[in-house]
Legacy VTK file of the C-alpha trace (Angstrom):
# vtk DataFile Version 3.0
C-alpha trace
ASCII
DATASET POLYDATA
POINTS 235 float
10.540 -10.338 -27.196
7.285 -11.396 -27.737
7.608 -14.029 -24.838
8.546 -11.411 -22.328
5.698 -8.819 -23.220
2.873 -11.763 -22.414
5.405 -12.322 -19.020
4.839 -9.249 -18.305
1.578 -8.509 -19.064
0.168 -11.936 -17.355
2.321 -10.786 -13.878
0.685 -7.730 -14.466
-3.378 -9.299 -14.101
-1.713 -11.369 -11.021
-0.833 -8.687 -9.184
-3.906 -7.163 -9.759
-5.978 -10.184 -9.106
-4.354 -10.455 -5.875
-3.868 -7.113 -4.585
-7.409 -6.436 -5.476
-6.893 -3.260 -7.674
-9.589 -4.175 -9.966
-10.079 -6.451 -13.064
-7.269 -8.446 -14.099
-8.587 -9.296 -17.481
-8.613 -5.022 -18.282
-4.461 -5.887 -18.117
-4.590 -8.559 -20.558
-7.159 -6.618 -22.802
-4.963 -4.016 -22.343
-2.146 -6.270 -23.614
-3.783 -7.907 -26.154
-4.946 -4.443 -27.980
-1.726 -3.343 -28.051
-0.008 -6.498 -29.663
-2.749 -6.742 -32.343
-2.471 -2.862 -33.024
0.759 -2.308 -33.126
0.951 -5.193 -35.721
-1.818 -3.877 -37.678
0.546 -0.341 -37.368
3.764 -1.682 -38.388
2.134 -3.257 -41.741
-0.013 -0.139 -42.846
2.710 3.248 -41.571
5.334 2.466 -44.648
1.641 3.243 -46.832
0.860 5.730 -44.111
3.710 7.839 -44.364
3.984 7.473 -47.851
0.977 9.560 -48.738
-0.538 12.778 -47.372
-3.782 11.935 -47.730
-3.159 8.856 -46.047
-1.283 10.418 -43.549
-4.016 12.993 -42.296
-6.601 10.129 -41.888
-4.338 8.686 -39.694
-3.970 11.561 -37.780
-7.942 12.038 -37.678
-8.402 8.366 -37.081
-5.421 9.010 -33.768
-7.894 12.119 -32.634
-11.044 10.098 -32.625
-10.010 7.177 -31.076
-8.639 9.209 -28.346
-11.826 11.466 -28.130
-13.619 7.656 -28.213
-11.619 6.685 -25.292
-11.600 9.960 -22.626
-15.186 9.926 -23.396
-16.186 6.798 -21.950
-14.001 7.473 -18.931
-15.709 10.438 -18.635
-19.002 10.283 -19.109
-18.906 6.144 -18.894
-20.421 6.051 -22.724
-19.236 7.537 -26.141
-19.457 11.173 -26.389
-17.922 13.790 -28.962
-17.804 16.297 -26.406
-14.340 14.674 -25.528
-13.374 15.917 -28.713
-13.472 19.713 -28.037
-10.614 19.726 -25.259
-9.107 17.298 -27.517
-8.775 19.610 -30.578
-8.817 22.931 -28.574
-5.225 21.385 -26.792
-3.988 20.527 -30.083
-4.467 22.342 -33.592
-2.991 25.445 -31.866
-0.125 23.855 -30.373
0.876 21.697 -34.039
0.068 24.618 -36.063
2.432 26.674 -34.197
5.198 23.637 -34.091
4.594 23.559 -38.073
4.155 26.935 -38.883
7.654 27.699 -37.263
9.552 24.890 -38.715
10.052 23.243 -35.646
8.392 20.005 -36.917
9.260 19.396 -40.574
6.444 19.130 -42.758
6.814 15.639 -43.812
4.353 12.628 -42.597
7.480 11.189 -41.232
8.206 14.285 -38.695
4.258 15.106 -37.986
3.141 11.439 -37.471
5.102 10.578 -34.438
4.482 14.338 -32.558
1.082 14.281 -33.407
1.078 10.828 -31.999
2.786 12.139 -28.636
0.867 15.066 -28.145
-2.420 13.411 -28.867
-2.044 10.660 -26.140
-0.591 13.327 -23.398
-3.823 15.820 -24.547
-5.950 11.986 -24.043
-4.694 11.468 -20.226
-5.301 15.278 -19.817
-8.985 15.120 -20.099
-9.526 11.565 -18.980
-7.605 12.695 -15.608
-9.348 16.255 -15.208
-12.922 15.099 -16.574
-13.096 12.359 -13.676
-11.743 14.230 -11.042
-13.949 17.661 -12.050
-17.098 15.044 -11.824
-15.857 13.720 -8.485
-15.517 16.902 -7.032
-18.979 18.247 -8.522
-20.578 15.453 -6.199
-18.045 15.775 -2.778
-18.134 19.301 -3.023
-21.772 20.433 -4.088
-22.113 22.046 -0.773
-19.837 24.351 -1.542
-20.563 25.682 -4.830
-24.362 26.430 -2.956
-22.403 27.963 -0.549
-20.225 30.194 -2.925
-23.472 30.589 -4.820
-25.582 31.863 -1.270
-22.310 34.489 -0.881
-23.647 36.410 -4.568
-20.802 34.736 -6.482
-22.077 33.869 -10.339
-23.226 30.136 -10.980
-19.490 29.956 -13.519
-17.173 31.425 -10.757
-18.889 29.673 -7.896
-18.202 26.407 -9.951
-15.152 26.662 -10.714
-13.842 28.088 -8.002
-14.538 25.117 -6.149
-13.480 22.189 -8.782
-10.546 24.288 -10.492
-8.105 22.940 -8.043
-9.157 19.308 -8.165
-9.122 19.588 -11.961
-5.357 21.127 -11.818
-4.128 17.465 -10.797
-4.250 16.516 -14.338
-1.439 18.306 -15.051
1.237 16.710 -12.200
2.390 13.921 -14.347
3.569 16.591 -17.417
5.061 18.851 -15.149
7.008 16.031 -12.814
7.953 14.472 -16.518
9.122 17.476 -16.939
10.589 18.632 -14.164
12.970 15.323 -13.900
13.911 14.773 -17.421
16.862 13.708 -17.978
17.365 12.713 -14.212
14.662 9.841 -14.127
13.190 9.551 -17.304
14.491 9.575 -21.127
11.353 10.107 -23.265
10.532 8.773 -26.481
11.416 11.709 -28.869
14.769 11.873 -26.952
15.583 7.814 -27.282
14.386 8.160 -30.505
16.600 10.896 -32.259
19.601 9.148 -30.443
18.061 5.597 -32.207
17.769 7.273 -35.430
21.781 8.682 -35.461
21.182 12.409 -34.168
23.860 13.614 -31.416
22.830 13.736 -27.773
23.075 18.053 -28.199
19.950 16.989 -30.831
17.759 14.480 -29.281
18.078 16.696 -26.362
16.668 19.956 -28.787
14.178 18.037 -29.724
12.802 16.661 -26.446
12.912 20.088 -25.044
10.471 21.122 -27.866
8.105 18.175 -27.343
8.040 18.393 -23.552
7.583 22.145 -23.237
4.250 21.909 -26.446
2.695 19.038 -24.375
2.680 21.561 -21.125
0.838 23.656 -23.125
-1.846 20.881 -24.453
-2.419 19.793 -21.461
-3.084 23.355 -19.861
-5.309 24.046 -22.759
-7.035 20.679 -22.517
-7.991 20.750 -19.013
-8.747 24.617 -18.706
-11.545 23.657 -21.214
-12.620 20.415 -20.145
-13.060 22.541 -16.566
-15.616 24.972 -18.829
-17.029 22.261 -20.537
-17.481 20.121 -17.334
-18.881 23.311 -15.210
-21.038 24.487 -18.279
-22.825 20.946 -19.121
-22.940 19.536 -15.278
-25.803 19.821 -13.318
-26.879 19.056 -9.455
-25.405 15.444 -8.808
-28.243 12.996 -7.672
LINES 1 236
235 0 1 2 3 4 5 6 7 8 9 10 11 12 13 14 15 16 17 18 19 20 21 22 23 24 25 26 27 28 29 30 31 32 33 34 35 36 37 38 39 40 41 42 43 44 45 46 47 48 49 50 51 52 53 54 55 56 57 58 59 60 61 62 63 64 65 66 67 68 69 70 71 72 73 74 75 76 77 78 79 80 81 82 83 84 85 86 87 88 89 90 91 92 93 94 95 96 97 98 99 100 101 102 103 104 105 106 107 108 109 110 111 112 113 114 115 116 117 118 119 120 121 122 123 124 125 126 127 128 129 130 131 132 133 134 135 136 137 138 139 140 141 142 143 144 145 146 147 148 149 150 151 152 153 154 155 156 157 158 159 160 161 162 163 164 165 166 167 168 169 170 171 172 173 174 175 176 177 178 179 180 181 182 183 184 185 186 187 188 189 190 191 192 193 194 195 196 197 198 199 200 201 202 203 204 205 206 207 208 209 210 211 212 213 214 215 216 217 218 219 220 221 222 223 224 225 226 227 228 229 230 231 232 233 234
C-alpha cells in the first residue's frame, strides 16, 4: 500500500514537471503531509474519540487549520478572516444535524461529519475568495460603471463578482447531481464498510450531501460580503 501511494504521488510531480502545471515538489509536499498526518491521526483518534474534551479540540484544531489554509490562498498570508465563512457555513448546519438526531451525539458520529463538512466549507472559500479577487481586478471597470449608473458601492460590487464567486459551488452540486452514477462518497463507502445495508449508507449520504450544499452556499455568500466589504481599488 504504502509502495503504491509514493507511485502515485511521484507520477503525480512528473506529470506536472512535464506538462508544466506548476511545482512538482507542491505534489510530493502534498504527499508527504498526508502520510505523516494521517499516521500522527491513526495513533492519537482511539484517545480522540475516547474523550469529549478531547474530541472538541480536535474539532477546533480541524476548523483552524482549515481557516489557516483558505487564508493563505486567499489573501497569500495567514488571516483569521478565513475563519468567519468558515464558522458561519458550519455551526448552523452541525447544530441543526445534532439538534435533530440526525448525527448521533457521540465523538464517533460527529468526528467524521465534522471532518467532511469542514474540508467541503475549506474548498468553498478557497475557490470563491480567489475567484471574487480575480474578478475585483478584471472587472473594476464595471463596478465604476454600475457605480456612475447611481447603484450603491455593496450592490454595484456584487453585482458584478456574485457570478464569478457562484463557481465555487459547481463541484458540490455536480457531486451531487451524479451520485451514485459516478461517484460513491465517503460516508456512503463507509456505512457499507462498517456493516450498514445499502438502503442505510444511502440515508446517510443523502444527509451529508444535501448539509454540505448548504455550507457551501453559506460559505461563499459570506466570503462574497466579506470579500466586497474589506476589498478596495486593485493597484
Amino acid at each position: 500500500m504504502l509502495v503504491v501511494t509514493l507511485a502515485c504521488t511521484a507520477a503525480a510531480a512528473v506529470v506536472v514537471h512535464v506538462a508544466r502545471l506548476g511545482d512538482p515538489r507542491r505534489q510530493l509536499t502534498a504527499g508527504a503531509r498526508a502520510l505523516v498526518q494521517l499516521a500522527v491521526v491513526g495513533l492519537v483518534i482511539a484517545a480522540v474519540l475516547s474523550s469529549w474534551p478531547w474530541t472538541i479540540a480536535f474539532c477546533v484544531l480541524m476548523t483552524v487549520v482549515a481557516a489557516l489554509t483558505a487564508g493563505r490562498r486567499v489573501w497569500s498570508t495567514w488571516t483569521g478572516w478565513a475563519l468567519v465563512p468558515l464558522l458561519c457555513g458550519l455551526l448552523p448546519v452541525i447544530a441543526l444535524l445534532l439538534l435533530s438526531g440526525v448525527v448521533p451525539l457521540k465523538p464517533v458520529s460527529v468526528v467524521p461529519v465534522l471532518g467532511i463538512l469542514i474540508g467541503n466549507a475549506m474548498t468553498a472559500t478557497t475557490l470563491s475568495g480567489k475567484r471574487l479577487l480575480q474578478a475585483w481586478e478584471e472587472r473594476w471597470g464595471e463596478f465604476e460603471a454600475a457605480l456612475s449608473i447611481g447603484l450603491p458601492h455593496r450592490e454595484a460590487a456584487v453585482t458584478v463578482v456574485r457570478d464569478d464567486a457562484a463557481l465555487a459551488l459547481v463541484p458540490g452540486l455536480d457531486q451531487t447531481r451524479t451520485v451514485g452514477l459516478v461517484t460513491l462518497p465517503g460516508a456512503f463507502v463507509g456505512v457499507m464498510l462498517g456493516g450498514g445495508s445499502a438502503w442505510q449508507a444511502a440515508a446517510v449520504q443523502l444527509v451529508v450531501l444535501a448539509a454540505l450544499l448548504l455550507v457551501q452556499a453559506v460559505t461563499v455568500a459570506v466570503m462574497i460580503e466579506l470579500v466586497v466589504r474589506r476589498t478596495t481599488r486593485p493597484a
